[in-house]
N, C-alpha and C positions, 0 to 999 in steps of 0.2 A: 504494500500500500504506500501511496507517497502523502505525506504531510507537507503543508505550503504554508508561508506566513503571509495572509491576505495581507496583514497591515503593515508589510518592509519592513520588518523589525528583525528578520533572520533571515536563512534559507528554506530553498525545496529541499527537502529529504525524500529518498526512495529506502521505505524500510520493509523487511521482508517479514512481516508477521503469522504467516499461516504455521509457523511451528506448533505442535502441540503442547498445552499449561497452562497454565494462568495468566492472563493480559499483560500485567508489571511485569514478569518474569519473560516474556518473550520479547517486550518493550527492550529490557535492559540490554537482554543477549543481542537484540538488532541494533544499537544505539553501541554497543562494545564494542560489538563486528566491525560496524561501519568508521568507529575511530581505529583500530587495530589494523585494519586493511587501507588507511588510507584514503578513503573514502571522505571523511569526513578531515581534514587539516587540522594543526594545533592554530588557535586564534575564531575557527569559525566559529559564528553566533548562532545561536540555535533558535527557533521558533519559541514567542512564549509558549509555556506550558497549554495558556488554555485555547491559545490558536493551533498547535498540535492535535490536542484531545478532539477540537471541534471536526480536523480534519478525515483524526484517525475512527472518529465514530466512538470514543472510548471516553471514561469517567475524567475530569479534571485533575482529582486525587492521585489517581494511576500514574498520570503520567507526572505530576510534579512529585509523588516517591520515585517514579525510577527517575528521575532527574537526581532526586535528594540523593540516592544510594549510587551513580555514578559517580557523584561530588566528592561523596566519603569514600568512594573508590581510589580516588584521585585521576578517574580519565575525565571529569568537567572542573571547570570553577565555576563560581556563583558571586556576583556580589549586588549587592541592594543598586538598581539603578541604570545600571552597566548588562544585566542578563544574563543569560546562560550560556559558555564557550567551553571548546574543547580545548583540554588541558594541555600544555607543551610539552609533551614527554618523550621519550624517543621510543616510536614503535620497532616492532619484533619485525628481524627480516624474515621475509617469505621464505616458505619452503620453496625447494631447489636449488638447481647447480649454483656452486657459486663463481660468482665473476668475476677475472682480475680487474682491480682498479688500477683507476690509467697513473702512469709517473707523474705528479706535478709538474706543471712548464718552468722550464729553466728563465733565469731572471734576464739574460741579455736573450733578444730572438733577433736572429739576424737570419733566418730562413726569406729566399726571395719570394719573389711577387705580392708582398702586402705592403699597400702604405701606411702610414701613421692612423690610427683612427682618432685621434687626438687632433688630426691635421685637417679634419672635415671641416669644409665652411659653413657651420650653422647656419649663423646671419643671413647670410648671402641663399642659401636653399631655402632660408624658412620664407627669407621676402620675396625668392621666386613663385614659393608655393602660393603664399598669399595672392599674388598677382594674374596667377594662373586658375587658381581656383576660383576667382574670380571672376574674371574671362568664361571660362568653362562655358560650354555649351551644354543646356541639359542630356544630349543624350551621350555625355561623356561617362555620366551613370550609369549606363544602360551595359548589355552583357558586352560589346566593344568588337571592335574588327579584328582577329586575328592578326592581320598584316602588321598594327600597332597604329596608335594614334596617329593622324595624319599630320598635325603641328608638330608632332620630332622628326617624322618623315623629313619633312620641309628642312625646319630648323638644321637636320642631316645633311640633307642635301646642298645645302648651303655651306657648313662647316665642314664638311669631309674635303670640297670640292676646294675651297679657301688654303686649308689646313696641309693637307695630305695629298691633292691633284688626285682627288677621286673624280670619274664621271658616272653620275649616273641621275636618276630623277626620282621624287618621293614613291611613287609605282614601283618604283625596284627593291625598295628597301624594306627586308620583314626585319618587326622587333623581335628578338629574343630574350630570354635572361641569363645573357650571358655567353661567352665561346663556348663552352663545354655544352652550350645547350643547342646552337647553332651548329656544332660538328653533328650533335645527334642528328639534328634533321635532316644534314647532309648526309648523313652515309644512309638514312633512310630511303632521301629522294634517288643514290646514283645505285644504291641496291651493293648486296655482296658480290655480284658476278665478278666484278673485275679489279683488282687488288687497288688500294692505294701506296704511290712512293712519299715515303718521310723521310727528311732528315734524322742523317744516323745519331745524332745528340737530340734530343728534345722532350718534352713533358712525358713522361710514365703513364700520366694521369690521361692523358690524349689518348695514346696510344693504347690502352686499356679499356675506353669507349666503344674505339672502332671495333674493339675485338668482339665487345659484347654485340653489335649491332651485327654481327659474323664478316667483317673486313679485314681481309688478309693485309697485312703493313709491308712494304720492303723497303730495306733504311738504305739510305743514299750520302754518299760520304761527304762528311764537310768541313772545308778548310778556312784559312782568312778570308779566303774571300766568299764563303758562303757556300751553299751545298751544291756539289759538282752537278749540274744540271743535265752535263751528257750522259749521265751516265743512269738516267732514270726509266725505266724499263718502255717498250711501246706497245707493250700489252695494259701499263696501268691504266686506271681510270681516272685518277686526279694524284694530285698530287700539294700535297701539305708542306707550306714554307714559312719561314721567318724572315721576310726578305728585308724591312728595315734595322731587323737588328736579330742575326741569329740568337738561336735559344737554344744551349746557355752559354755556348762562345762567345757569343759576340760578334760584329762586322757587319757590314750591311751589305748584300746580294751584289757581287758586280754586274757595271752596266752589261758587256759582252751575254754574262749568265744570265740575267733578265730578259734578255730579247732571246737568248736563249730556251727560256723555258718557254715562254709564248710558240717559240716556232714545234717545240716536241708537241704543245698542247695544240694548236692548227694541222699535224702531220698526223698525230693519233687518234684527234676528237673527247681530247682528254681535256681537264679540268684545273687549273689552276686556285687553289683556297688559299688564300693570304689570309694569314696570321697574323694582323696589324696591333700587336699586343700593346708596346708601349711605344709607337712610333713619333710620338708627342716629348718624350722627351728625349733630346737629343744637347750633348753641350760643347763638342773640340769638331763640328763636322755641320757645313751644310747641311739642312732639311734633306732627305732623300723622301721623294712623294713614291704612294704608291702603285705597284705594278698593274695594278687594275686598271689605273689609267691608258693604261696602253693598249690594253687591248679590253674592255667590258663585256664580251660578249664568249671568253673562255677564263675569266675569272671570276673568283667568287672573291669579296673585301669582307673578313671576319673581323667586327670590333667590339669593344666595351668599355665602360668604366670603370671600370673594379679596380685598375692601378690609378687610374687619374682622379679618382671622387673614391669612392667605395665599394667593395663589394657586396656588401649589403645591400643595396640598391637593386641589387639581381637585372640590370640591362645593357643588353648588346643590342648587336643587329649585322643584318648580312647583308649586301650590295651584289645583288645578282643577277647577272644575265636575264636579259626578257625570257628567253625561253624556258625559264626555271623557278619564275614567280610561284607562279600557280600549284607547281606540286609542293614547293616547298611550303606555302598555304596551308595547304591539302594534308600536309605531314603534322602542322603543328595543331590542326582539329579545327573546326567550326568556332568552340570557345577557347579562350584566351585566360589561360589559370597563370600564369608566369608573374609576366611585368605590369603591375597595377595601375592603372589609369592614369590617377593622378598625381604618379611618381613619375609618367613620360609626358605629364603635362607640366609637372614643373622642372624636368631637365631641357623640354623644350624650352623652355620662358628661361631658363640659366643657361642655355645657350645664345638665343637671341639677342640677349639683354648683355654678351658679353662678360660674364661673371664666368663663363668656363673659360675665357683665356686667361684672364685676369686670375685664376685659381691655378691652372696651367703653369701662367709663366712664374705665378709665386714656389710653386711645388718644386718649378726645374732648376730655379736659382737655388731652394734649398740643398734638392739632390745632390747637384752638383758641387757648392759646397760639401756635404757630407763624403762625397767622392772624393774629394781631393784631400780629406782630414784620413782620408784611411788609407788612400794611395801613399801619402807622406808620412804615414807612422811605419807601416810598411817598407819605407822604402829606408826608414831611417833605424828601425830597431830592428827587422829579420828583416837583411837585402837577399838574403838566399831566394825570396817569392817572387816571382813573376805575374803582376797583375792587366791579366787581358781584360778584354770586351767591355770598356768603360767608355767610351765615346759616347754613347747613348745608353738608357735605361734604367735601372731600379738595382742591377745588382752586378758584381765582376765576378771576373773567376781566379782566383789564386791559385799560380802553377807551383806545383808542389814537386821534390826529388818523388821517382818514382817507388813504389810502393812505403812511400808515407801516408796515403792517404788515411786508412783506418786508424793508423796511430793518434792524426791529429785531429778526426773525428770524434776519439774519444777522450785526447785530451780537451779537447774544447766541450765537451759535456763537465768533465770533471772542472774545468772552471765558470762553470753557468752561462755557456754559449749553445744556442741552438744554431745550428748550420746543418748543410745537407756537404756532402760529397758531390763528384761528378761524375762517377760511376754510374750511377741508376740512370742518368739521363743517356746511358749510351743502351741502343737498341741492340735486342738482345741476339739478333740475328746481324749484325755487324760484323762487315769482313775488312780485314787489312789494317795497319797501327792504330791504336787507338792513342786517343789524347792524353798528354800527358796524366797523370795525378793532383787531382787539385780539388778544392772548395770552389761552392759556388755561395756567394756573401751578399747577400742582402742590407739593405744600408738604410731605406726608406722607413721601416719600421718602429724603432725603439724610439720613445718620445726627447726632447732636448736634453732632459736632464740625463738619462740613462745610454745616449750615446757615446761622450766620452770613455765612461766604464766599459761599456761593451768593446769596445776597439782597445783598451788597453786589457781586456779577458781576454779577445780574441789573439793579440800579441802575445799573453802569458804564453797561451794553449799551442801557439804555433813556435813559440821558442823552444816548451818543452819535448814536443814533438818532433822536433828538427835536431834537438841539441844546442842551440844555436843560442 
């Protein structure tokens, strides 16, 4: 039976009463159950007594004793004024397996691809949302277009094309939440038949999607100058690149290998997906725009926010070919559960409005500062490292003597650094040298005060592991 408190003074409760006994007595056991199982929270306010009874069909008396004998239990309190709440105790874990609990997080995280969340522009979002929501058209409410609101469309359309030398037009552009949600749709729309080529370094996590969607990967090698474009099969069906700033080397795609890949993708009828991760910031190197400009109609421009604003925010979006709208539509459903209405109405209205470059170019003067505070401790307290792919992005990679790596992986735990290695980032079907042994170091993360410490932990961890 559920009891409700007509007059907001508590909660619904669902109590299960058909046990057989006495009313009080099956009262208590349901009212016990339901704090011991969680059900009920320590803090919640209970229904009065006589709005209970009224509900449960039962005598007033009944239920303020088993209110009383909870009390002396110690699973409620009571006080004159204040009502009747579930006691703060700490309940009995459930039967079954038990679970490992996860490590605490280590105090410096210098793991890549997150920005500061501390570095979010409140201000500036809360006065876009205000502005937008405003604005609003009613039926911005309403269940919404797949494709994604047509004001970021635009708003896109405008900034990629300014930004980056994208072409393309608001029809072309589906919102997503996010690349990882955009690659799903893509291996949906181009199907498992025919494999995709990757560069032989790059996201685990990517490359892990495609498997599930049943996409066969074949990794394709990559140097300074980016991943060997001739050498990418002409059976694939697309092919997945980091051309303004490999991932997690670094460098940006040469021009020759650029028009390179366009011509394997016109010869095969294959697919070009750019990876436009963090192509925003850049700081020792001319803007490189991207590839997609060149050719619109055999690639695909994969972007988000998640490094430049937040990940939180859950929104991308793809730039694709005419002939590919519609399925990719078609992939992501009728309704639109993803990127919430009036989060892509007000990153439209903080694009328009200029508040994303302006947060941009605040972010890239930090970065880059923070780059240059860890290239120089680096370079001044272990010269033994070698720090590549810093021109542009959110993280470098420190070349390490070879089979160092795990040593200062785990010295750098034991001095409260989170960092990844550059192992995992190498495909596991990779043929011919691999890249040296290094870290890959994330910089954007740790808030002002905690990055100085973190860069002299991560010196600790790399002297003790070097010797040095």
């Amino acid at each position: 039976m559920t009891g409700t408190d007509a007059g907001g003074l508590g909660v619904d409760l669902h109590l299960e009463l058909s046990a057989a006994g006495g009313r009080r007595a099956v009262l208590i056991a349901a009212l016990r159950e339901a704090v011991r199982g969680g059900r009920l929270a320590p803090g919640t306010r209970l229904p009065p007594y006589r709005s209970l009874a009224a509900d449960l069909g039962i005598a007033r008396n009944t239920v303020a004793d088993a209110y009383a004998e909870l009390v002396a239990e110690g699973w409620l309190t009571s006080r004159q004024g204040s009502g009747t709440h579930v006691a703060d105790r700490v309940a009995a874990p459930a039967p079954g397996p038990v679970r490992p609990t996860a490590p605490p997080p280590l105090p410096y995280d210098l793991v890549q691809g997150k920005p500061d969340p501390g570095a979010f522009p409140r201000a500036a979002w809360l006065a876009a949302a205000r502005r937008a929501l405003t604005a609003a058209p009613h039926e911005a409410f309403g269940i919404g277009d797949p494709q994604g609101r047509i004001e970021l469309r635009l708003a896109l359309t405008e900034y990629l094309a300014r930004v980056r030398g994208v072409r393309t037009t608001p029809d072309r552009i589906v919102i997503c939440s996010g690349a990882a949600h955009a690659l799903r749709l893509l291996a949906r729309v181009l199907g498992p038949a025919r494999p995709w080529a990757v560069e032989a370094y790059g996201l685990p996590f990517h490359r892990g999607l495609l498997a599930e969607a049943g996409v066969t990967t074949v990794p394709v090698a990559v140097d300074e100058d980016g991943a060997r474009v001739a050498e990418i099969p002409r059976h694939a069906g697309a092919v997945l690149l980091t051309p303004a700033h490999q991932f997690p080397t670094g460098g940006p795609l040469h021009p020759e290998r650029r028009a390179g890949v366009l011509e394997w993708a016109r010869a095969s009828g294959g697919l070009v997906i750019e990876d436009d991760y963090d192509g925003e910031f850049r700081y020792d190197r001319r803007p490189v725009g991207a590839v997609q400009g060149l050719d619109p109609e055999r690639t695909v421009l994969v972007g988000s926010i998640s490094k430049s604003l937040s990940p939180a925010l859950r929104i991308g979006w793809m730039c694709l070919p005419a002939a590919l709208v519609d399925e990719a539509v078609a992939a992501k459903g009728l309704r639109e559960p993803y990127a919430p209405a009036t989060e892509q109405l007000t990153l439209a209205d903080f694009l328009a409005s200029g508040a994303y470059d302006r947060h941009v170019r605040r972010m890239r003067q930090r970065h880059r500062g923070r780059r240059d505070r860890l290239v120089a401790l680096l370079a001044e307290r272990v010269p033994g490292v070698r720090v590549t792919g810093i021109a542009a992005g959110l993280h470098a990679v420190l070349e390490l003597p070879r089979g160092t790596e795990r040593a200062a992986l785990a010295a750098a735990a034991r001095h409260g650094v989170a960092v990844e290695g550059l192992a995992p980032y190498r495909h596991p079907d990779a043929r011919g040298p691999a890249h040296p042994d290094g870290l890959v170091v994330g910089y954007a993360t740790p808030p002002e005060r905690l990055y100085g410490a973190a860069l002299d932990a991560l010196r600790g961890a790399l002297s003790e592991a070097l010797g040095s």
